[in-house]
C-alpha positions in Angstrom: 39.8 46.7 45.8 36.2 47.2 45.1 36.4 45.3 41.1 33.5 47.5 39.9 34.6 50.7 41.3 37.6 50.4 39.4 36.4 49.7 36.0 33.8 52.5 37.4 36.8 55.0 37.7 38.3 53.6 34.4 34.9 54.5 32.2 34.5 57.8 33.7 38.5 58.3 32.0 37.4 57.0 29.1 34.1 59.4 28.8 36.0 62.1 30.0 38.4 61.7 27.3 35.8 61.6 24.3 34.3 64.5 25.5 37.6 66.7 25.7 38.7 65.2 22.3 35.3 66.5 21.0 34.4 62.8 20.1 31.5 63.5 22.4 30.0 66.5 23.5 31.8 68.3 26.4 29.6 68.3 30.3 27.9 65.4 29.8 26.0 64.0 33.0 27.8 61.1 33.9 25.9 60.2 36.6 24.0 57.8 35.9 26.4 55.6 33.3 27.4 52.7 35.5 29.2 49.1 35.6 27.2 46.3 36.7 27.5 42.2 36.5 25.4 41.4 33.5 22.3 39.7 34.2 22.9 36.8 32.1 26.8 35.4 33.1 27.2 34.2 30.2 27.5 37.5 28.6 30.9 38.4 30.2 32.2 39.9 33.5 31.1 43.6 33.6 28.7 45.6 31.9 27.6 49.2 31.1 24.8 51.0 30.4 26.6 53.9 28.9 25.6 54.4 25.7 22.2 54.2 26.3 21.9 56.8 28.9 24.0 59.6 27.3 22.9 59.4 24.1 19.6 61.7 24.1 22.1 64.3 25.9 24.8 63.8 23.2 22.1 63.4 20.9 23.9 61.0 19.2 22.7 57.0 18.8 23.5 54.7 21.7 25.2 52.3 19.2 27.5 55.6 17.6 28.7 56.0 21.7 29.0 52.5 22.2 31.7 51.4 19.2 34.1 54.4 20.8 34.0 53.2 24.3 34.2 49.7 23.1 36.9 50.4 20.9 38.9 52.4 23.9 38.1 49.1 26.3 39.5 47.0 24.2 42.9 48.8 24.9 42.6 47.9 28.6 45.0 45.5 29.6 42.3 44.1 32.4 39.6 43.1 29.7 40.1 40.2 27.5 37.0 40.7 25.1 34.5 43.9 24.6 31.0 43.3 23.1 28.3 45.5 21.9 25.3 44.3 22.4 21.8 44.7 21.6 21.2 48.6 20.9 23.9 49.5 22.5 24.9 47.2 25.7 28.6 46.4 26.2 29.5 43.7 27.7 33.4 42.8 28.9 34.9 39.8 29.8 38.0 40.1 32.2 41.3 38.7 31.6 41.8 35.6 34.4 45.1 37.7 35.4 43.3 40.3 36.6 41.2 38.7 38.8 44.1 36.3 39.9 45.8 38.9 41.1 43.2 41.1 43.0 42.7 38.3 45.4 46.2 39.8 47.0 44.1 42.5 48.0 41.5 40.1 49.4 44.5 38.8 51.5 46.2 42.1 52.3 43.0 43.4 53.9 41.8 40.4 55.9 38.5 40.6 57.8 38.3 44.4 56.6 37.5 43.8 53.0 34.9 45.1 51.8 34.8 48.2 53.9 33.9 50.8 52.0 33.9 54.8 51.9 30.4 55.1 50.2 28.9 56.3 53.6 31.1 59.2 53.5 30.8 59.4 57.3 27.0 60.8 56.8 25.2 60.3 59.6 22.4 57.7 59.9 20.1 56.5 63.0 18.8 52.7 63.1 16.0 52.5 65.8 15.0 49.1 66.0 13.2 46.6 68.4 11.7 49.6 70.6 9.1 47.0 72.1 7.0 48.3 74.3 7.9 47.8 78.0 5.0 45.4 78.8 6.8 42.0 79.2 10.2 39.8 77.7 10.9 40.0 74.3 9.4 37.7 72.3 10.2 35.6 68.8 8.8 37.9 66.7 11.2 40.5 68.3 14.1 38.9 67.4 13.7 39.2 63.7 12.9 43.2 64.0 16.4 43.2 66.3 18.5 40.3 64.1 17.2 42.8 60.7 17.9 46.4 62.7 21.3 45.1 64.4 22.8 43.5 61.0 21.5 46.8 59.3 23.5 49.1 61.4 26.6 46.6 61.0 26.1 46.8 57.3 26.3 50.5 56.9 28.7 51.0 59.2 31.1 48.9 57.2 29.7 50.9 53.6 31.0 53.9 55.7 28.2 56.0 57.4 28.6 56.9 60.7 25.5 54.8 62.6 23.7 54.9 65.8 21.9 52.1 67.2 19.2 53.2 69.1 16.0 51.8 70.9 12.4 53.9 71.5 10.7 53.1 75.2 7.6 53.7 74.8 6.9 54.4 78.6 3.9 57.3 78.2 0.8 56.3 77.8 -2.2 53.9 78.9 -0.2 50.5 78.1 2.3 51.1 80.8 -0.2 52.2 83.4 -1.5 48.4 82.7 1.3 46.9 83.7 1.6 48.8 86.8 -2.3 47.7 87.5 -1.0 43.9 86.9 2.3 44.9 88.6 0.4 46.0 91.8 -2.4 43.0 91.3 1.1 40.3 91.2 2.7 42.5 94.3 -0.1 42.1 96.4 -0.5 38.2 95.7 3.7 38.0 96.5 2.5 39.5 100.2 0.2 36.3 100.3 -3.2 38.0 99.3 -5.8 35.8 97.1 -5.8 37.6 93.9 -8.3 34.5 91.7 -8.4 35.2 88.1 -6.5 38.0 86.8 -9.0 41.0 85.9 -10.1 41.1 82.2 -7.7 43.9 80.3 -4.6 43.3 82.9 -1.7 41.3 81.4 -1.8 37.6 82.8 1.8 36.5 82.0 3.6 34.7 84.8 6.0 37.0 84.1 4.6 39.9 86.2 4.6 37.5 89.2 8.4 38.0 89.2 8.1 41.6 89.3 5.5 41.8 92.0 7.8 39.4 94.1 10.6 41.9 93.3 8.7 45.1 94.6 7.6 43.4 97.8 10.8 42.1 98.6 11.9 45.9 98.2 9.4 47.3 99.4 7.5 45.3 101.6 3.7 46.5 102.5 4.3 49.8 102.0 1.8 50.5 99.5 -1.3 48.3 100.6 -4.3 50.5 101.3 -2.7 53.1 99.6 -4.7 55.4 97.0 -4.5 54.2 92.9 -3.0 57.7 92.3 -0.1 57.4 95.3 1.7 54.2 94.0 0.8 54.3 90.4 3.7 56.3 89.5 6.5 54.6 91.4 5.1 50.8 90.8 5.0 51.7 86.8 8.8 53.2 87.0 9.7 50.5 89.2 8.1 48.1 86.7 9.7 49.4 83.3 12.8 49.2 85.0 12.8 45.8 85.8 10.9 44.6 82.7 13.7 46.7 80.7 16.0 44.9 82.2 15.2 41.6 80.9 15.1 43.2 77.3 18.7 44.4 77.9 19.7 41.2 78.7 17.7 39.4 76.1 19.4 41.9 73.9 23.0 41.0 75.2 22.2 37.2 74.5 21.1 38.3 70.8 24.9 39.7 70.6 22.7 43.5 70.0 24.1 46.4 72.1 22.5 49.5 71.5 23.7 53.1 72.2 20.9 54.9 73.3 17.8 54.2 74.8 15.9 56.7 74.4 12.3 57.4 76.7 9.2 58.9 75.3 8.0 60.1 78.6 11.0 62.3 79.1 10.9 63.4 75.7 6.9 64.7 76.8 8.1 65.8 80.4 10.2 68.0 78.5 7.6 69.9 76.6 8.7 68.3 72.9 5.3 67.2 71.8 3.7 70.6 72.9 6.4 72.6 71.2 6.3 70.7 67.8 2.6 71.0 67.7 3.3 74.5 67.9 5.4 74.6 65.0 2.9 72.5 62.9 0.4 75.2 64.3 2.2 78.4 63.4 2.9 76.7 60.1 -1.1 76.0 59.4 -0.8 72.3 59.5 -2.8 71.5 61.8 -6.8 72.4 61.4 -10.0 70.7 63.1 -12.4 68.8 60.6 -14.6 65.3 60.6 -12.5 62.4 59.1 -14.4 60.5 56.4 -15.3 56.3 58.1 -12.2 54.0 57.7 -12.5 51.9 55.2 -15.1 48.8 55.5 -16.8 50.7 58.4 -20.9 51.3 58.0 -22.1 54.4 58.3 -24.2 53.7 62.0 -20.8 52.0 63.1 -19.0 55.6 62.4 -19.4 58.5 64.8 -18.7 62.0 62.8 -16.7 64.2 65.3 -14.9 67.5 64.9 -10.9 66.5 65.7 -7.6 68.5 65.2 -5.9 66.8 62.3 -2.7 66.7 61.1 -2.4 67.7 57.0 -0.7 64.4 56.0 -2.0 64.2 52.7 -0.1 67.7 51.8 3.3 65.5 52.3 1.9 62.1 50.1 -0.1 60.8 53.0 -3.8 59.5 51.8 -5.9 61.3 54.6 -5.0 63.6 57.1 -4.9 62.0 60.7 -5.7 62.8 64.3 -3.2 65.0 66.3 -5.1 65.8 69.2 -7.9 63.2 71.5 -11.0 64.5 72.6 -10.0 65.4 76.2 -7.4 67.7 74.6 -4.1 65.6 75.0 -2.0 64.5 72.1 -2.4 61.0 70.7 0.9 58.4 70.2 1.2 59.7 66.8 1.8 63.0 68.2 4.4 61.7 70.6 5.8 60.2 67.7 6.3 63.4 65.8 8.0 64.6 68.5 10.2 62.3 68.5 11.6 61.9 65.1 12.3 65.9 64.6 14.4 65.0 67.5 16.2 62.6 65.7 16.2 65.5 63.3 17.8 67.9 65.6 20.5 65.5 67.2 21.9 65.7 63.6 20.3 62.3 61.8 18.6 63.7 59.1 18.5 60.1 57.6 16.9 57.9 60.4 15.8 54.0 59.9 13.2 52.5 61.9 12.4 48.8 62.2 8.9 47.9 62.7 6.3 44.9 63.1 4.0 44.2 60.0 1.3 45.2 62.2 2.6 48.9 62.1 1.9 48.6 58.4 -0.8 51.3 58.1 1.7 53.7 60.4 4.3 54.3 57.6 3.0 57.0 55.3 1.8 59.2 58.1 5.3 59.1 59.5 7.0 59.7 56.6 4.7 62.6 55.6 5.1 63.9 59.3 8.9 63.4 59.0 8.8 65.4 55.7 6.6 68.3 57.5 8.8 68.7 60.5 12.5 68.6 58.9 11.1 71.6 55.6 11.6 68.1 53.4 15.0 67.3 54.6 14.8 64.5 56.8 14.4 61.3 55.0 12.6 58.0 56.8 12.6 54.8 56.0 10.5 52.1 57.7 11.4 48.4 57.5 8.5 46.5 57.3 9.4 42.9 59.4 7.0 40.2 58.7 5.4 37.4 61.1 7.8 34.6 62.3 6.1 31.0 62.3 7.6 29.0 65.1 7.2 25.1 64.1 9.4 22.2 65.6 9.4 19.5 62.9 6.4 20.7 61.1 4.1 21.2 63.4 3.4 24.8 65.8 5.4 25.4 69.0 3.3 25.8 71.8 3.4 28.6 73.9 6.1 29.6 76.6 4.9 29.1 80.3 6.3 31.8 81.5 4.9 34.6 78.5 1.4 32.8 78.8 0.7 34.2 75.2 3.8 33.5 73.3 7.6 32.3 73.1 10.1 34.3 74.0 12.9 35.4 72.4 15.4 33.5 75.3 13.5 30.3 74.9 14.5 30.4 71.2 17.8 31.3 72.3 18.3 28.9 74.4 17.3 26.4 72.2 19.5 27.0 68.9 21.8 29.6 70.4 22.2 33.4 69.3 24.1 32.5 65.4 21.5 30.1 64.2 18.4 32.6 65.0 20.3 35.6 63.8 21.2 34.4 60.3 17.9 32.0 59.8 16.2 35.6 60.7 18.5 37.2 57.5 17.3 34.3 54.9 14.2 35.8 53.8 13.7 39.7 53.3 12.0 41.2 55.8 8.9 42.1 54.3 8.6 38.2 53.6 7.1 35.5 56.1 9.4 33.4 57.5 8.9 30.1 58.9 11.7 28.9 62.2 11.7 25.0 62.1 13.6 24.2 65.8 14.5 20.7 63.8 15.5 22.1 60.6 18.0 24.8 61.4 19.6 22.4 64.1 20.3 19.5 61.1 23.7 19.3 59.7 22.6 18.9 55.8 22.9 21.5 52.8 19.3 22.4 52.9 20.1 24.1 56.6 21.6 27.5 55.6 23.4 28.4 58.3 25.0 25.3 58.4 25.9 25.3 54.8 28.3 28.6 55.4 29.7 27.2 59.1 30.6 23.9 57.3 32.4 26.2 54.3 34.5 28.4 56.7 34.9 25.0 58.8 36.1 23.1 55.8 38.7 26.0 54.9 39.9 26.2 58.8 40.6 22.3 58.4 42.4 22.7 54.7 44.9 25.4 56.6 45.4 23.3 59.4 46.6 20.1 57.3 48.3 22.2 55.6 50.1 23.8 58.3 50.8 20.1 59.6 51.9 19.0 56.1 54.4 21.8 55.3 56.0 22.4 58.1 57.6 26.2 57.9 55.4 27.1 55.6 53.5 30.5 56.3 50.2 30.8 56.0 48.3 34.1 56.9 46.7 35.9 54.5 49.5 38.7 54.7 51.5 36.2 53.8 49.8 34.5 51.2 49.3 37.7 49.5 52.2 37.3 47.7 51.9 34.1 46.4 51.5 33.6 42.5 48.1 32.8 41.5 49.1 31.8 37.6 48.6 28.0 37.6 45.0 28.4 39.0 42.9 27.5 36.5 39.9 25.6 36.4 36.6 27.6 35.9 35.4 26.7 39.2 38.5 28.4 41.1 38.0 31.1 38.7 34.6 31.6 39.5 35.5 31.6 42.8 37.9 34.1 43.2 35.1 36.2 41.1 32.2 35.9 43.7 34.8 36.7 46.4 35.8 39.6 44.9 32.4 40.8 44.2 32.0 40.8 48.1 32.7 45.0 48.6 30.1 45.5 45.8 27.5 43.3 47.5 28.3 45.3 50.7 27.9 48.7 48.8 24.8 47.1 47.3 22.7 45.9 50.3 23.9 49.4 52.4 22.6 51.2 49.5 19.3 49.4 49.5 19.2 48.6 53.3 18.8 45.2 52.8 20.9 42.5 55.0 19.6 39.6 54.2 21.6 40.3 50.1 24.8 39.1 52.9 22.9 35.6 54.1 22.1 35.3 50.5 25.4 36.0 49.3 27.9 33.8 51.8 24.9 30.9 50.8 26.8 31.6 47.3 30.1 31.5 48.5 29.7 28.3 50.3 28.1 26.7 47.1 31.2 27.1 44.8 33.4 26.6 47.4 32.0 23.3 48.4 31.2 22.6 44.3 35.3 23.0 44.0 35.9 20.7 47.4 33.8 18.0 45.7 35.8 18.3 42.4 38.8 17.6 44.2 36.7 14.6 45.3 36.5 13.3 41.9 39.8 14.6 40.5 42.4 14.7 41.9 44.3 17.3 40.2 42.2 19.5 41.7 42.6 18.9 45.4 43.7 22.1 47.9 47.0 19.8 48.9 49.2 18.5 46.0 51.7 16.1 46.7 55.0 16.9 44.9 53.6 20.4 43.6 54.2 23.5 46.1 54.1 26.0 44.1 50.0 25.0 43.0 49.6 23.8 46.6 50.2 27.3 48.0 48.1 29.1 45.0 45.1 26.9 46.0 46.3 27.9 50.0 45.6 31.2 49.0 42.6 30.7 47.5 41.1 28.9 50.7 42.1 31.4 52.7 40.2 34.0 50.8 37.4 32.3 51.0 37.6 31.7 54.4 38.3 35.6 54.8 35.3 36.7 53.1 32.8 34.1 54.7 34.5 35.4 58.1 33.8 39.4 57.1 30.3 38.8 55.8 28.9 36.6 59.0 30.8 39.3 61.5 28.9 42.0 59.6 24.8 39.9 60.0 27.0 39.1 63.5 27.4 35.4 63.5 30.4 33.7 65.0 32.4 31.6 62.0 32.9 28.6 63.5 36.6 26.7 63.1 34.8 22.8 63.5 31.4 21.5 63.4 30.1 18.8 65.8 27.4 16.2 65.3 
């Protein structure tokens, strides 16, 4: 049960009512009187904002609207109290037996709770990661596939119907570089002298592994041999193997993507000409002279006539080059191309995942995007900012291997796939984030991750005690469902079982807003009250999980672990961390 969507349901009765009992006037829109927890707790349970929106359509005062839905509320046998507040607020507070006894829903549904309908099936693309297939992944990767990957889990449990995918970016001048470097390594693995690596080659070791890979496929076959005969097949030969490691990388991450999608069949296949024909027939596309960038001197800025793309007609702040001077299409171009694909394949709404350094990208693409689809397909860019790799306060150096930067295995191989993936979810994305090696490794409560491993440890070890101490006695959730909740309580298992149950709208929530790190946030929340009751127990010892000589409180306070251990177990499969049974100095 989804708490808010049934006191949702439950208003829209109520309004619905009024208006067909002429209380209030008849087709009101609805839409946008909602149920929410009330910023201040202390208010009560649930909130709506009723009054206040419908009364300029009812043209009646938000206070007038607000005494009859109170007074109607106050006939529900799930609230306890019904406030008015302010000019016309109201504020309820839930009867404890209510909440008490949708936890047996909790328990019924197990690791599916909070899986929602919202979605509606409606199709969605995530493209995420899409690093450019130049070397291994590295750190900063990771938090652009942890954010895309949890993301896609996250609205595939609200209910839309998701594709993972990942963008090769295998056109272009970067890839010819690292078939340059490819052939430069190649050469050296057939025992030639190379010296220094030529300025504006890529130096990593890395490539050394790939030139040793061609030669021992292909021996000397292409010494001697013209730039233009084995520049094609060393730069295939290269993405494949460099693409490799990235799948792999990827498979250590726990990220499996559906499609991989290549940009240079997407041009071999005519795309980019095509949709610059559309743009063209559509008179989007004109030749002018751009105004300098920004903080660029006149004598630093060469005037030239260009073929420009009319951006600014779809909320973009200048129009931007289509077209380079020797006639062929620039990335952005490509680009276009490639999200009216996305268009076409059916995902009107498409997600993509980028580096901050992609900042100044986003409202060209989303005015393109608009262009392309007549205004129908909708883009949203996720904005990942810089990772700062430290190892008890001070910088990490560099990875041998990369030359240039750590890699996303070394970090893996360091604190293991769950750690990085849900440190990566504990700031939003658009914030910096600083990895301390030491700190997410210690076992104290300032160490997120370990703070929610220890809470769904702690309830594993409450079960299995229990199991031990009533022998017979079952304990699955299922089973637990049915057990009476009356004799619980204490405001601190109350407040539990409310945050648990306020786990479907937080799922709901972050989907809406396509924001995953609301789940790290949230299970940090769980874990808090959870261990807050724990050390109650600790002090008093009425309020321990296991009651000797009291069965019937012991198994109410079984059932209450085991929702909490459910709900910490559905959020970290959803940001796709493994819960963990016992922790191990």
């Amino acid at each position: 049960m989804n708490v808010f969507n049934h006191f949702q349901t439950k208003l829209n009765e109520e309004l619905e009512s009024l208006s067909a009992g002429g209380a209030l006037p008849a087709d009101l829109d609805v839409s946008r009187a909602g149920v929410e927890p009330p910023r201040d707790p202390s208010h009560g349970d649930i909130a709506t904002n009723a009054a206040m929106v419908l009364a300029k359509q009812a043209r009646m005062k938000p206070r007038d609207i607000a005494d009859l839905l109170a007074e109607r509320m106050r006939g529900w046998q799930e609230v306890s109290e019904a406030e008015i507040a302010g000019p016309g607020f109201i504020n309820l507070r839930i009867a404890d037996t209510f909440w008490r006894g949708a936890v047996a829903d909790l328990l019924k549904a197990g690791i599916a709770y909070g899986k929602s309908d919202m979605g509606a099936g409606k199709k969605v693309m995530v493209e995420y990661v899409s690093a450019n297939p130049t070397g291994p992944l590295h750190a900063a990767h990771a938090r652009g596939a942890i954010v895309g990957d949890a993301l896609a889990a996250l609205l595939d449990k609200a209910g839309f119907d998701v594709l993972r995918e990942y963008y090769i970016n295998d056109a272009g001048t970067q890839v010819d570089t690292v078939a340059r470097s490819t052939f430069l390594r190649y050469r050296e693995a057939l025992g030639e002298e190379i010296g220094a690596i030529p300025e504006g080659l890529y130096p990593g070791e890395y490539l050394k592994e790939v030139g040793e890979a061609l030669a021992k496929r292909d021996g000397d076959k292409w010494l001697g041999k013209d730039e233009a005969e084995w520049l094609p097949e060393i730069r295939s030969f290269a993405i494949a193997e460099i693409m490799g490691w990235i799948k792999e990388d990827l498979g250590l991450l726990g990220v499996d993507m559906a499609v991989y999608s290549s940009e240079k069949a997407l041009v071999e296949a005519g795309a980019v000409d095509k949709v610059m024909e559309t743009l063209e027939g559509r008179d989007l596309l004109y030749t002018g002279v751009l105004e300098p960038p920004k903080g660029k001197k006149s004598d630093d800025w060469e005037p030239r006539p260009q073929r420009l793309f009319k951006a600014t007609e779809f909320g973009d702040d200048v129009d931007r080059p289509i077209q380079k001077s020797d006639g062929s299409w620039t990335y952005f171009a490509n680009d276009i191309a490639y999200h009216l694909d996305k268009y076409r394949r059916g995902y009107a709404e498409m997600i993509d995942v980028w580096g901050a350094d992609h900042g100044g990208y986003v409202k060209r693409m989303k005015a393109a995007v608009k262009a392309v689809t007549g205004g129908e397909g909708e883009l949203d860019v996720k904005l990942c900012q810089l990772v700062h790799l430290m190892d008890g306060g001070k910088p990490v150096k560099m990875s041998k291997r990369a030359g240039t930067f750590v890699t996303m295995r070394d970090v893996i191989d360091s604190v293991g796939k769950d750690v990085l993936r849900f440190i990566m979810l504990t700031r939003r994305n658009d914030q910096t984030l600083e990895f301390d090696f030491k700190k997410v490794t210690e076992q104290s409560r300032e160490n997120p991750v370990f703070y929610v491993q220890y809470a769904h440890a702690r309830c594993h070890s409450v079960l299995r005690h229990a199991e031990e101490a009533l022998s017979g006695a079952e304990l699955s959730g299922t089973a637990l469902a049915s057990v009476v909740l009356d004799r619980l309580t204490d405001p601190a298992e109350l407040g539990l079982m409310k945050l648990l149950l306020a786990w479907p709208r937080t799922v709901e929530g972050a989907a809406e807003a396509h924001e995953p790190h609301r789940i790290a946030f949230y299970l940090g929340d769980v874990a808090a009250a959870f261990h807050g009751l724990w050390n109650k127990g600790k002090d008093d010892t009425t309020l321990r999980f296991l009651v000797d000589g009291d069965s019937e409180l012991t198994m109410a306070r079984l059932a209450l672990v085991r929702a909490t251990q459910t709900v910490i177990a559905s959020g970290l499969d959803v940001i796709g961390v493994e819960p963990v049974e016992e922790l191990r100095a």
